[in-house]
PQR file with spaces between the fields and no chain letter, atoms N, CA, C, O and H, PARSE charges and radii, in Angstrom:
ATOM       1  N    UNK     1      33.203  -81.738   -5.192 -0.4000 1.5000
ATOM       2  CA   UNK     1      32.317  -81.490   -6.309 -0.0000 2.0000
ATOM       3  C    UNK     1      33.134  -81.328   -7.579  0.5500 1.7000
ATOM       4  O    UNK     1      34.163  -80.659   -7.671 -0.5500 1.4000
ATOM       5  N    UNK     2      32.475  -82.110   -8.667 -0.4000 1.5000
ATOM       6  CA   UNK     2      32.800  -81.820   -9.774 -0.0000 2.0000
ATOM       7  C    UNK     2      33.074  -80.339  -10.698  0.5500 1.7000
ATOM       8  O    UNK     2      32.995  -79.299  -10.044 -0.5500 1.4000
ATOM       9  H    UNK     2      31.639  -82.654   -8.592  0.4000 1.0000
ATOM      10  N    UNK     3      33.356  -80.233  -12.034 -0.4000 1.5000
ATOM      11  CA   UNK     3      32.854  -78.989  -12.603 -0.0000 2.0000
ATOM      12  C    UNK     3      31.980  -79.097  -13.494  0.5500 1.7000
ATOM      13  O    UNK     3      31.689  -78.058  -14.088 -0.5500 1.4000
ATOM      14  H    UNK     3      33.420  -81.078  -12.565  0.4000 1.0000
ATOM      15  N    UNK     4      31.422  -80.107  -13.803 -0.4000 1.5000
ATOM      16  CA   UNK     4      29.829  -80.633  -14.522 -0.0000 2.0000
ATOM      17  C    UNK     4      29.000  -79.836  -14.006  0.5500 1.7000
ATOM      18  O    UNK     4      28.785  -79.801  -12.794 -0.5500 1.4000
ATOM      19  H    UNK     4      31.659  -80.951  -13.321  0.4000 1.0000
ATOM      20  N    UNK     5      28.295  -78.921  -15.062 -0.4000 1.5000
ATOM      21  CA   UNK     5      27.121  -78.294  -14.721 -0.0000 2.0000
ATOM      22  C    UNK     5      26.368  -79.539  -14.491  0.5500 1.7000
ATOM      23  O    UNK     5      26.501  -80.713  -14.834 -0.5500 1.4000
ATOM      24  H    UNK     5      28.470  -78.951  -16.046  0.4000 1.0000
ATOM      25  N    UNK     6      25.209  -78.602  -13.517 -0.4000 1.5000
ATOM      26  CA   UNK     6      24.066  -79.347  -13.196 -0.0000 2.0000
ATOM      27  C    UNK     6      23.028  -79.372  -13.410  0.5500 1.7000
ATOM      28  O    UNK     6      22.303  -78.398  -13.205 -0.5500 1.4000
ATOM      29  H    UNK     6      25.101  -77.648  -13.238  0.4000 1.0000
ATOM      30  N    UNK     7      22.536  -80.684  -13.975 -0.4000 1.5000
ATOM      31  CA   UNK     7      21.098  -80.912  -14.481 -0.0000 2.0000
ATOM      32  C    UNK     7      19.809  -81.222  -13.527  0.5500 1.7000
ATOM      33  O    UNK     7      20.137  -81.331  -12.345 -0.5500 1.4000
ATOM      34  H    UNK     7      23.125  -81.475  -14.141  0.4000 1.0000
ATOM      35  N    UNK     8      18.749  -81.348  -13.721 -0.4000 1.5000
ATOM      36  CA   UNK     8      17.407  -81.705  -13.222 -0.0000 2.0000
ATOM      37  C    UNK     8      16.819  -82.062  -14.292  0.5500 1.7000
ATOM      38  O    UNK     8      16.792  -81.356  -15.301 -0.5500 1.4000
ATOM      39  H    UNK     8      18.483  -81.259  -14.680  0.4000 1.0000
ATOM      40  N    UNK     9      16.296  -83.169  -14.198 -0.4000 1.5000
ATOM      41  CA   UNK     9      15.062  -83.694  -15.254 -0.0000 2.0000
ATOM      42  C    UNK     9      13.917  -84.286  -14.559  0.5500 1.7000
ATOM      43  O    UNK     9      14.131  -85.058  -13.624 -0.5500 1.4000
ATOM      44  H    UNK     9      16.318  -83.742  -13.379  0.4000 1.0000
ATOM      45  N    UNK    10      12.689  -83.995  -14.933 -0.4000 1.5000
ATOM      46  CA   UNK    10      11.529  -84.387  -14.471 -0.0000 2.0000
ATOM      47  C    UNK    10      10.915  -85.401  -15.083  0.5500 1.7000
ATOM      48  O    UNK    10       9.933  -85.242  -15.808 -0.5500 1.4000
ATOM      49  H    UNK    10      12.515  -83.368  -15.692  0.4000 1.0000
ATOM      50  N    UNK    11      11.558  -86.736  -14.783 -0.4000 1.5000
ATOM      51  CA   UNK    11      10.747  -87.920  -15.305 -0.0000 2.0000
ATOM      52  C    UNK    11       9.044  -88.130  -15.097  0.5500 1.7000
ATOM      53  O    UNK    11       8.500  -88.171  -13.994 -0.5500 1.4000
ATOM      54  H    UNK    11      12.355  -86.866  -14.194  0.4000 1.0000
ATOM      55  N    UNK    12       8.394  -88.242  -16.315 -0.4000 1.5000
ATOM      56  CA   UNK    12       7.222  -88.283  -16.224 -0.0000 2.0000
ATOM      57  C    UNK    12       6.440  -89.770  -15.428  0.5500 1.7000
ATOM      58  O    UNK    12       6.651  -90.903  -15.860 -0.5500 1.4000
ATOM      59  H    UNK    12       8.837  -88.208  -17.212  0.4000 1.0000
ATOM      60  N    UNK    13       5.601  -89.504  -14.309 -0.4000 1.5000
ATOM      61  CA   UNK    13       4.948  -90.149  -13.303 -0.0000 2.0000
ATOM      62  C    UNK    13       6.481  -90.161  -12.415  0.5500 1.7000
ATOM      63  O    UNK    13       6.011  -90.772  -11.456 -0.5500 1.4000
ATOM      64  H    UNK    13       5.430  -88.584  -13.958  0.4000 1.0000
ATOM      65  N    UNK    14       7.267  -90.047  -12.201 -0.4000 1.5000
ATOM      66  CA   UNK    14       8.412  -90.710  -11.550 -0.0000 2.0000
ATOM      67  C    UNK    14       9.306  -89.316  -10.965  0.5500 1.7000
ATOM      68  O    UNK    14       8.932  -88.154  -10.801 -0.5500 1.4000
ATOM      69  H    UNK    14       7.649  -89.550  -12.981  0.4000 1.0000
ATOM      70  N    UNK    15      10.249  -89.783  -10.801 -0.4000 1.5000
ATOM      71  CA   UNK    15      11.219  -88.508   -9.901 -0.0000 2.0000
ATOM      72  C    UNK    15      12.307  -87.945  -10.656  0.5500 1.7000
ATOM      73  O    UNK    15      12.726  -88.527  -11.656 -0.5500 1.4000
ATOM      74  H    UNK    15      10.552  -90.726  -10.934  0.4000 1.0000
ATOM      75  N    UNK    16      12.989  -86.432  -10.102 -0.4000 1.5000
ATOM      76  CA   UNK    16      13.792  -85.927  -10.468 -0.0000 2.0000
ATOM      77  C    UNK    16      15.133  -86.343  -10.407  0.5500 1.7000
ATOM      78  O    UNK    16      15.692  -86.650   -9.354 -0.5500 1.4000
ATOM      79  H    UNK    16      12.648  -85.958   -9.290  0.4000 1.0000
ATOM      80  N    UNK    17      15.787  -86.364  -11.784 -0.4000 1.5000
ATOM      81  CA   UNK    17      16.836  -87.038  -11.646 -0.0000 2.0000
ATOM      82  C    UNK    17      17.680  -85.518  -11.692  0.5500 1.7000
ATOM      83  O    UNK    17      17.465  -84.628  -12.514 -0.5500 1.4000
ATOM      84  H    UNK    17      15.333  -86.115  -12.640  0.4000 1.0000
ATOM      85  N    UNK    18      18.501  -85.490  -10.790 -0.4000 1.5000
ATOM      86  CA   UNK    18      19.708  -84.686  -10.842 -0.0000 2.0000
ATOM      87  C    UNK    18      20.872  -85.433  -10.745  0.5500 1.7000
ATOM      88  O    UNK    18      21.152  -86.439  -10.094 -0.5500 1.4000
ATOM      89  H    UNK    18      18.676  -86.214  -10.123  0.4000 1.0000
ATOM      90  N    UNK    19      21.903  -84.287  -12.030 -0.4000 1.5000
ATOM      91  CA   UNK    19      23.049  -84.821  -12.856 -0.0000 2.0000
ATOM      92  C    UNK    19      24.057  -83.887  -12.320  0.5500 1.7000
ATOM      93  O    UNK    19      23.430  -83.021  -11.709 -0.5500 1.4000
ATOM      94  H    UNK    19      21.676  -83.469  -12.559  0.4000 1.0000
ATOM      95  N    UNK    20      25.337  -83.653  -12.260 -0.4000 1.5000
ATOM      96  CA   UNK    20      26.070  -83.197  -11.758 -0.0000 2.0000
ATOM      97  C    UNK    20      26.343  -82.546  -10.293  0.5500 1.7000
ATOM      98  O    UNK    20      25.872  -83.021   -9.260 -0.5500 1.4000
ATOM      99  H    UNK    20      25.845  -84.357  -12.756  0.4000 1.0000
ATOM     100  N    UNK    21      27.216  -81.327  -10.353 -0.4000 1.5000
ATOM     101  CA   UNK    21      28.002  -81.112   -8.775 -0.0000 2.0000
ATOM     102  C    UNK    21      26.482  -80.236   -8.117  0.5500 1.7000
ATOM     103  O    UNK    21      25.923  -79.361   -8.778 -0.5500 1.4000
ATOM     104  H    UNK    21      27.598  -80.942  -11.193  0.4000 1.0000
ATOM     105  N    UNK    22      26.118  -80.567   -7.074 -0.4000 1.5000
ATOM     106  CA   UNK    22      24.998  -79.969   -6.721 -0.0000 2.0000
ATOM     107  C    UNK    22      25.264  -80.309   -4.801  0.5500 1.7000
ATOM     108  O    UNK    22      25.808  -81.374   -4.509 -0.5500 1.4000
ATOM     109  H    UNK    22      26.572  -81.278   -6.537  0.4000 1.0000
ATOM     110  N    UNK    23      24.881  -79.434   -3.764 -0.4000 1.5000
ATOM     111  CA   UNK    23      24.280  -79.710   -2.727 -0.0000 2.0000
ATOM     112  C    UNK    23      23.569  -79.620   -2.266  0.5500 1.7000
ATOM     113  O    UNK    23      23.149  -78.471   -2.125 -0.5500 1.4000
ATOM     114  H    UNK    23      24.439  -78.568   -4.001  0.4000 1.0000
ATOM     115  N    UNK    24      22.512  -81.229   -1.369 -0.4000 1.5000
ATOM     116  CA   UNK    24      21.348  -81.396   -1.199 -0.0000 2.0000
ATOM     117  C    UNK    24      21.314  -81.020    0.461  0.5500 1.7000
ATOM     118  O    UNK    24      22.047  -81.533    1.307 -0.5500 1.4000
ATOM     119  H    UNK    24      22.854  -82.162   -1.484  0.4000 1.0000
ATOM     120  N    UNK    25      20.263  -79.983    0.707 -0.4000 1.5000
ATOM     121  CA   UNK    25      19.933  -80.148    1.977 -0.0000 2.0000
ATOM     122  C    UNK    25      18.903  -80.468    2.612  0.5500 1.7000
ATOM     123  O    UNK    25      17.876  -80.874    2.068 -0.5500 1.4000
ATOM     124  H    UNK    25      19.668  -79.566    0.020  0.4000 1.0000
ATOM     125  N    UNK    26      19.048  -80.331    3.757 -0.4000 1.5000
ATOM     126  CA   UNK    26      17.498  -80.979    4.568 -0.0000 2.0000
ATOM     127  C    UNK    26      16.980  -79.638    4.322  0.5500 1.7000
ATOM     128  O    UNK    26      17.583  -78.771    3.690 -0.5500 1.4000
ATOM     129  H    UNK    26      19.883  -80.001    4.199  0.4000 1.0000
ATOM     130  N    UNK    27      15.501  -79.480    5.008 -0.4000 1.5000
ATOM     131  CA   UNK    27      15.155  -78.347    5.761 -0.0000 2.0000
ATOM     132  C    UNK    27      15.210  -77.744    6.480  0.5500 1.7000
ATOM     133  O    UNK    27      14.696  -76.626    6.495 -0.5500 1.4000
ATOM     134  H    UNK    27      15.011  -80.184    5.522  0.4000 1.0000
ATOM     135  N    UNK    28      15.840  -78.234    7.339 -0.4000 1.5000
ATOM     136  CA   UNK    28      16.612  -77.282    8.404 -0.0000 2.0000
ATOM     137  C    UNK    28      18.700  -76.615    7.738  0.5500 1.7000
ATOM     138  O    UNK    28      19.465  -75.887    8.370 -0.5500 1.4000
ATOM     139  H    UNK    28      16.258  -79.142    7.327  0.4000 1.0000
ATOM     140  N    UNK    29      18.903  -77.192    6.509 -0.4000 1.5000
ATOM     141  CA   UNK    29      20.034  -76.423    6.205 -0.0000 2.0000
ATOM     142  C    UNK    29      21.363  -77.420    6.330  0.5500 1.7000
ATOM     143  O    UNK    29      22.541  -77.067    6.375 -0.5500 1.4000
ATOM     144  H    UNK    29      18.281  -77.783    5.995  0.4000 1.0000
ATOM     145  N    UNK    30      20.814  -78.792    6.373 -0.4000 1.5000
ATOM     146  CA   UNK    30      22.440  -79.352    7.265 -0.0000 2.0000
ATOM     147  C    UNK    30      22.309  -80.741    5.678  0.5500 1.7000
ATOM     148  O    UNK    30      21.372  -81.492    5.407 -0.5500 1.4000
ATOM     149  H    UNK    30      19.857  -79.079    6.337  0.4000 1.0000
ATOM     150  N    UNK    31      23.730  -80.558    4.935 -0.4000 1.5000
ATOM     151  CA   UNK    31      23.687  -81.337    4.141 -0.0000 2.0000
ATOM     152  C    UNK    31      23.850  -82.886    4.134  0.5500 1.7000
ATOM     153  O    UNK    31      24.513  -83.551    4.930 -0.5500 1.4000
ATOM     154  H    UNK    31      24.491  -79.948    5.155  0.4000 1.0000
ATOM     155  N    UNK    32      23.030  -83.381    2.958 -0.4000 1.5000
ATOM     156  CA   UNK    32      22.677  -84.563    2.531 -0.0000 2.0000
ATOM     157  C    UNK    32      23.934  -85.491    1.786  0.5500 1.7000
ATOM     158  O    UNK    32      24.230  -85.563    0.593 -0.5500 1.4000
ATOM     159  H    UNK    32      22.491  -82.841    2.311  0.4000 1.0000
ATOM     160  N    UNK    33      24.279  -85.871    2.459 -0.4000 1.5000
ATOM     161  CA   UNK    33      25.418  -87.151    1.507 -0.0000 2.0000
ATOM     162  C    UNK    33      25.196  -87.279    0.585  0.5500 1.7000
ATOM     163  O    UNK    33      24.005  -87.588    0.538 -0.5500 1.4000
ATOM     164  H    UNK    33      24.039  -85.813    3.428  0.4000 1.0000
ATOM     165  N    UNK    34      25.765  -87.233   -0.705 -0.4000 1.5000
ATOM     166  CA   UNK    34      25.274  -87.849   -1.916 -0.0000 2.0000
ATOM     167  C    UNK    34      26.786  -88.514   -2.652  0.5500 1.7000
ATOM     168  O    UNK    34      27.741  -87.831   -3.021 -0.5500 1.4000
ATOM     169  H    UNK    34      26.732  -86.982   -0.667  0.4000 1.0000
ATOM     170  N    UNK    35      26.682  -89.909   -2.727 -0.4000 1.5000
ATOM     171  CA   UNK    35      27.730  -90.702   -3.197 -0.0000 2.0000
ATOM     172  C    UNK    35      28.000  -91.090   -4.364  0.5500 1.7000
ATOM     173  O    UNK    35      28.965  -91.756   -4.739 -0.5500 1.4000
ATOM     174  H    UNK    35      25.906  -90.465   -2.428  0.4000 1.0000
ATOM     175  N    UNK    36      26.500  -90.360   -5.391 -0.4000 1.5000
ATOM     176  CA   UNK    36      26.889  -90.756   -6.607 -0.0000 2.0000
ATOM     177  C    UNK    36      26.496  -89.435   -7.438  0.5500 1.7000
ATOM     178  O    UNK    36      25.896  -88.484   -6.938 -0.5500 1.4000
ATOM     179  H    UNK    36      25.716  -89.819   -5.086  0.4000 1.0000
ATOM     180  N    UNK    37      27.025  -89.528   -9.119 -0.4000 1.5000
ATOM     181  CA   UNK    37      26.876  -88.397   -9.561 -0.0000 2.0000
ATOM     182  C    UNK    37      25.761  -88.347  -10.411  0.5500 1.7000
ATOM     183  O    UNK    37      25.675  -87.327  -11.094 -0.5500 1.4000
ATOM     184  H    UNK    37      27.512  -90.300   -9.526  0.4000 1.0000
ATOM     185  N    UNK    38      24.963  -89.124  -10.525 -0.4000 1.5000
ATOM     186  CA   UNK    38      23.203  -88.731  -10.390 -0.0000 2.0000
ATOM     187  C    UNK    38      22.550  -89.472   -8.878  0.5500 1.7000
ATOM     188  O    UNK    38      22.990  -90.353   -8.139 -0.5500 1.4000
ATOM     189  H    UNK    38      25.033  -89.952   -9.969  0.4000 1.0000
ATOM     190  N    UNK    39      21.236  -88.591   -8.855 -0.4000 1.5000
ATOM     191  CA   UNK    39      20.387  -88.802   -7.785 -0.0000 2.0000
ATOM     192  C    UNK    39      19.070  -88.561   -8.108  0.5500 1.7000
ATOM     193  O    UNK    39      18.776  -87.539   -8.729 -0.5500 1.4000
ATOM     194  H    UNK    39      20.879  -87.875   -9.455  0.4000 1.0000
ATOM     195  N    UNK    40      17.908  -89.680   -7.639 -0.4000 1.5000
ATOM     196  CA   UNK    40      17.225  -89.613   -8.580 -0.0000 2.0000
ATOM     197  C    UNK    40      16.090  -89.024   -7.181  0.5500 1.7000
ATOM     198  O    UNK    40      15.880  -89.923   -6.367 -0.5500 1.4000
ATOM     199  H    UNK    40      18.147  -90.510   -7.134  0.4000 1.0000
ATOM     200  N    UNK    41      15.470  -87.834   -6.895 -0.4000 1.5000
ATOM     201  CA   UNK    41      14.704  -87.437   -6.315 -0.0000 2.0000
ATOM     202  C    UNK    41      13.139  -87.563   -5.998  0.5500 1.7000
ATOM     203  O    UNK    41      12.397  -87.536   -6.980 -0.5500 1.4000
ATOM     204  H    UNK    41      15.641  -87.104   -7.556  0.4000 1.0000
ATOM     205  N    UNK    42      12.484  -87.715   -4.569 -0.4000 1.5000
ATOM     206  CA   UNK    42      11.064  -88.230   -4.942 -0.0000 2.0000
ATOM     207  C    UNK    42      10.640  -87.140   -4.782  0.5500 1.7000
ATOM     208  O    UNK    42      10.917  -86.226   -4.006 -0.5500 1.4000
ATOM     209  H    UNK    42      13.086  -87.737   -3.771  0.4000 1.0000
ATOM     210  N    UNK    43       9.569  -87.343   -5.977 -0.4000 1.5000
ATOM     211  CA   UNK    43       8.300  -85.992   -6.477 -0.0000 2.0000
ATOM     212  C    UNK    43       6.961  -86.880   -5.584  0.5500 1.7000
ATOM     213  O    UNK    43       6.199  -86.104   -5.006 -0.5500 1.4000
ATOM     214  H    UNK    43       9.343  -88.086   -6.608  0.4000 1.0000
ATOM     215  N    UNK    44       6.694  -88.056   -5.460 -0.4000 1.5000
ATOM     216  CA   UNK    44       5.594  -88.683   -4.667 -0.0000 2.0000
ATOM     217  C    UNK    44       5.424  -88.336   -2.896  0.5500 1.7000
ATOM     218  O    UNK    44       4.405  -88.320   -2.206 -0.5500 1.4000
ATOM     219  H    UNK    44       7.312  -88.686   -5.930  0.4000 1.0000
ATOM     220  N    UNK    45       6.461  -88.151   -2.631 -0.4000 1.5000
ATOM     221  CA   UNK    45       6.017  -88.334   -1.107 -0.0000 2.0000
ATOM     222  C    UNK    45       6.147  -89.357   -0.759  0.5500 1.7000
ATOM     223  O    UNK    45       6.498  -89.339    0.421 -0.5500 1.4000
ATOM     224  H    UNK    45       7.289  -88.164   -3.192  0.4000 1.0000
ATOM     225  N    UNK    46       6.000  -90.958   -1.389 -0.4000 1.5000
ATOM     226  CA   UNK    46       5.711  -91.493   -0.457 -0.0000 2.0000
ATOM     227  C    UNK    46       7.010  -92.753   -0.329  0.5500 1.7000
ATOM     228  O    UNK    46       6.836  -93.914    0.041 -0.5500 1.4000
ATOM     229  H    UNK    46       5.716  -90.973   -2.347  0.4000 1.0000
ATOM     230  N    UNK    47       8.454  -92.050   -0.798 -0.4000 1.5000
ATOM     231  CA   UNK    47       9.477  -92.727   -0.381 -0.0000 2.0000
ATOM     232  C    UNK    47       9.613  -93.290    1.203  0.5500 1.7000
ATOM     233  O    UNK    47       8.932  -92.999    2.186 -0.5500 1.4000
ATOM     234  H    UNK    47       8.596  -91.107   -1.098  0.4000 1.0000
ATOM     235  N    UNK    48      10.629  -94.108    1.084 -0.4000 1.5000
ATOM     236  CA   UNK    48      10.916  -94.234    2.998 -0.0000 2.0000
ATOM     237  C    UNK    48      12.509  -93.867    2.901  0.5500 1.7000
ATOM     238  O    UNK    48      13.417  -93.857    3.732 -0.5500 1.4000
ATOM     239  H    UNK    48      11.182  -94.345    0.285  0.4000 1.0000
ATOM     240  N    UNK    49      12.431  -93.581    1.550 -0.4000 1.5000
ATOM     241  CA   UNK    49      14.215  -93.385    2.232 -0.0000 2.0000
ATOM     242  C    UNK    49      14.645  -91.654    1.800  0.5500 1.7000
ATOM     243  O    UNK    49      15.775  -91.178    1.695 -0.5500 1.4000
ATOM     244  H    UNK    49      11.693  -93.589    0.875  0.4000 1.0000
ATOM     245  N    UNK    50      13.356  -90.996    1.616 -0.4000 1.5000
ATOM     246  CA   UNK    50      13.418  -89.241    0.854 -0.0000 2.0000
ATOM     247  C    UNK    50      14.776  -88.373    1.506  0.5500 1.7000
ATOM     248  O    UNK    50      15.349  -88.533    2.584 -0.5500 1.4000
ATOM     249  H    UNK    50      12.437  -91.383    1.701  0.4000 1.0000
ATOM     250  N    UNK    51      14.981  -87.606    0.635 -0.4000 1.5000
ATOM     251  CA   UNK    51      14.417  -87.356   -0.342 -0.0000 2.0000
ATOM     252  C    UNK    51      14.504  -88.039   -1.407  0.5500 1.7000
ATOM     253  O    UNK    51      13.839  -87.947   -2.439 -0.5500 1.4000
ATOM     254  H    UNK    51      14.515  -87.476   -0.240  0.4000 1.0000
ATOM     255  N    UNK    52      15.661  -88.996   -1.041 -0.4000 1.5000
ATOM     256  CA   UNK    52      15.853  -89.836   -2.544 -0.0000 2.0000
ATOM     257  C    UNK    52      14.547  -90.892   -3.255  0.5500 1.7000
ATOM     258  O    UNK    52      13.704  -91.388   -2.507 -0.5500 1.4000
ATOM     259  H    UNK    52      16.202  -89.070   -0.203  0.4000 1.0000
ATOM     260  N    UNK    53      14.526  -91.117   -4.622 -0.4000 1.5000
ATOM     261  CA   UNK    53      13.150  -92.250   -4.603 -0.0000 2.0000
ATOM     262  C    UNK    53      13.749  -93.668   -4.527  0.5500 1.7000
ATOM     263  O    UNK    53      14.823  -94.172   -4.854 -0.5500 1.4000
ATOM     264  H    UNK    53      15.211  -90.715   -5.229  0.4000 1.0000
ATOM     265  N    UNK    54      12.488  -94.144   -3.901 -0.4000 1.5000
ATOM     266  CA   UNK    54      12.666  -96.024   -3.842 -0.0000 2.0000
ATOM     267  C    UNK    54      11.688  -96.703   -4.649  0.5500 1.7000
ATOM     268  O    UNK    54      11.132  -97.772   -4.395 -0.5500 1.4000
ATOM     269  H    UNK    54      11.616  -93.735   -3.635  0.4000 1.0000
ATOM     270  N    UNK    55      11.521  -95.848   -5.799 -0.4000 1.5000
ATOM     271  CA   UNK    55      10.362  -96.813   -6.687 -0.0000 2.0000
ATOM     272  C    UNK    55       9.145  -96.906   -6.327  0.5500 1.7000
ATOM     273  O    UNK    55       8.344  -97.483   -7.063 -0.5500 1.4000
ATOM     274  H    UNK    55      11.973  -94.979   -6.005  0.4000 1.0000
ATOM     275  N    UNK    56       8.754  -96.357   -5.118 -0.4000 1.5000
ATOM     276  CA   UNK    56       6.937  -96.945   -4.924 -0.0000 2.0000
ATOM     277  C    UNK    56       6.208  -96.004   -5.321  0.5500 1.7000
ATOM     278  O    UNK    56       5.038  -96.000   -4.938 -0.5500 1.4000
ATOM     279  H    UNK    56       9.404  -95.888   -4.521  0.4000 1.0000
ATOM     280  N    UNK    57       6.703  -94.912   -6.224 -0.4000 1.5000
ATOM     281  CA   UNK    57       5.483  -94.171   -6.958 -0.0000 2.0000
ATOM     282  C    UNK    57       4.861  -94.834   -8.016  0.5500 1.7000
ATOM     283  O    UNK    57       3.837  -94.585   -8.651 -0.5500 1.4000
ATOM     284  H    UNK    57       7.653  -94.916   -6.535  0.4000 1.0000
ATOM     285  N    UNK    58       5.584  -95.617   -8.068 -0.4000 1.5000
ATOM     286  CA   UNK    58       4.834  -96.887   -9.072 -0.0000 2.0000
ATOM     287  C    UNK    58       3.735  -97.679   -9.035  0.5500 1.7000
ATOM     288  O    UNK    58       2.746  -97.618   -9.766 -0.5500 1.4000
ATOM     289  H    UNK    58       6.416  -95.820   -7.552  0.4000 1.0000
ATOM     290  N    UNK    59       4.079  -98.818   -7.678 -0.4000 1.5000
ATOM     291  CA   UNK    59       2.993  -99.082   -7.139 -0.0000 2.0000
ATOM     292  C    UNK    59       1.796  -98.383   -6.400  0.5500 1.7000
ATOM     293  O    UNK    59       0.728  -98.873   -6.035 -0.5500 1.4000
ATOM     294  H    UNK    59       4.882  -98.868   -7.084  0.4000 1.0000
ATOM     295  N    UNK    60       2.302  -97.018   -6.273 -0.4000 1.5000
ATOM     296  CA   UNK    60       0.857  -96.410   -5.487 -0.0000 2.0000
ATOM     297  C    UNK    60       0.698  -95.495   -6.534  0.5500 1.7000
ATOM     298  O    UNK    60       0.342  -94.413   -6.068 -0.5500 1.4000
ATOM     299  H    UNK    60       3.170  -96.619   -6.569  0.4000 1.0000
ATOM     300  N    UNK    61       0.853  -95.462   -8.206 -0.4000 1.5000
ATOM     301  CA   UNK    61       0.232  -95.120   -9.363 -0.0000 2.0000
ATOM     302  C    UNK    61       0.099  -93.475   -9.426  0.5500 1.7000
ATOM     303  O    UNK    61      -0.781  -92.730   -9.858 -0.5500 1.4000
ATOM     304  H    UNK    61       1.142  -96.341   -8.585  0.4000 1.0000
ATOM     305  N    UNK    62       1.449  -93.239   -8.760 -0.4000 1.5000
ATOM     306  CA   UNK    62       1.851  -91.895   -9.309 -0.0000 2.0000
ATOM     307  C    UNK    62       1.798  -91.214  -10.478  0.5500 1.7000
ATOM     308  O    UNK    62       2.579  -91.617  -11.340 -0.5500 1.4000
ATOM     309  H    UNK    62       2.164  -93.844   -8.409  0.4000 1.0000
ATOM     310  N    UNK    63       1.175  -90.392  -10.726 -0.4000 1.5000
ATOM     311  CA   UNK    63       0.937  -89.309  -11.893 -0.0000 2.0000
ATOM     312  C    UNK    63       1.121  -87.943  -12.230  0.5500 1.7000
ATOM     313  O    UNK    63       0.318  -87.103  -11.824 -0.5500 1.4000
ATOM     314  H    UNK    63       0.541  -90.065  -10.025  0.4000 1.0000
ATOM     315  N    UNK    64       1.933  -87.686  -12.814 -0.4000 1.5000
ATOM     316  CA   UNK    64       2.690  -85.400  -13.267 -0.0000 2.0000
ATOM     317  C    UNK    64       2.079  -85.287  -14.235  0.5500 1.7000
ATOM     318  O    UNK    64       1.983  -86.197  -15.059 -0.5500 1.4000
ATOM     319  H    UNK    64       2.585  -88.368  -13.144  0.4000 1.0000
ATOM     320  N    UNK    65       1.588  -84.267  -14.344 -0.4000 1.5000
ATOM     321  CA   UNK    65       0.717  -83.851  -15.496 -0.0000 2.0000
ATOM     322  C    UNK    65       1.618  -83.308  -16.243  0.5500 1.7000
ATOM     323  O    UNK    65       1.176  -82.224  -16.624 -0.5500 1.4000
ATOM     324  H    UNK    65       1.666  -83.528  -13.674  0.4000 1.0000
ATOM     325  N    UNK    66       2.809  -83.527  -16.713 -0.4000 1.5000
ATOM     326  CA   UNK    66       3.873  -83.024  -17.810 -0.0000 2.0000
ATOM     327  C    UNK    66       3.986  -84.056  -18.739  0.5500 1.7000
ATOM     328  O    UNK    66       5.109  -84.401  -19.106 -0.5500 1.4000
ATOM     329  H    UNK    66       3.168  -84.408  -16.404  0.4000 1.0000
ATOM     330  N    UNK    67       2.530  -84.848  -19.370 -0.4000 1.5000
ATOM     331  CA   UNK    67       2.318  -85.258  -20.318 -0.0000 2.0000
ATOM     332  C    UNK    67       2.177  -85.069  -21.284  0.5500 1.7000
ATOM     333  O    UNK    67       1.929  -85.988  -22.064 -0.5500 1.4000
ATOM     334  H    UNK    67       1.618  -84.568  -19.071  0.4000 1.0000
């Protein structure tokens, strides 16, 4: 890990992008690989590759009310 504080941003309709040294875990506690130094997180649910996003909050017309 870096010494870059770490960010979160909540892209509107879309996912959280986190910026710097951070570790991601499952729910049960056992960490998540992360190979790059942003990661862009799904707020939809309906990734196939979660937690990270794969774009289909798009096509299934995802919406955050942080408009």
């Amino acid at each position: 890990m870096s010494d870059e504080s770490p960010s979160i941003t909540p892209y509107p309709d879309g996912p959280l992008l986190v910026r710097g040294a951070v570790e991601l875990r499952t729910a049960d506690g056992d960490p998540i690989p992360c190979r790059r130094k942003t990661v862009a997180l799904c707020r939809c649910g309906l990734s196939s590759i979660k937690p990270f996003c794969d774009g289909t909050h798009k096509p299934a017309g995802f919406r955050t009310d942080d408009q």
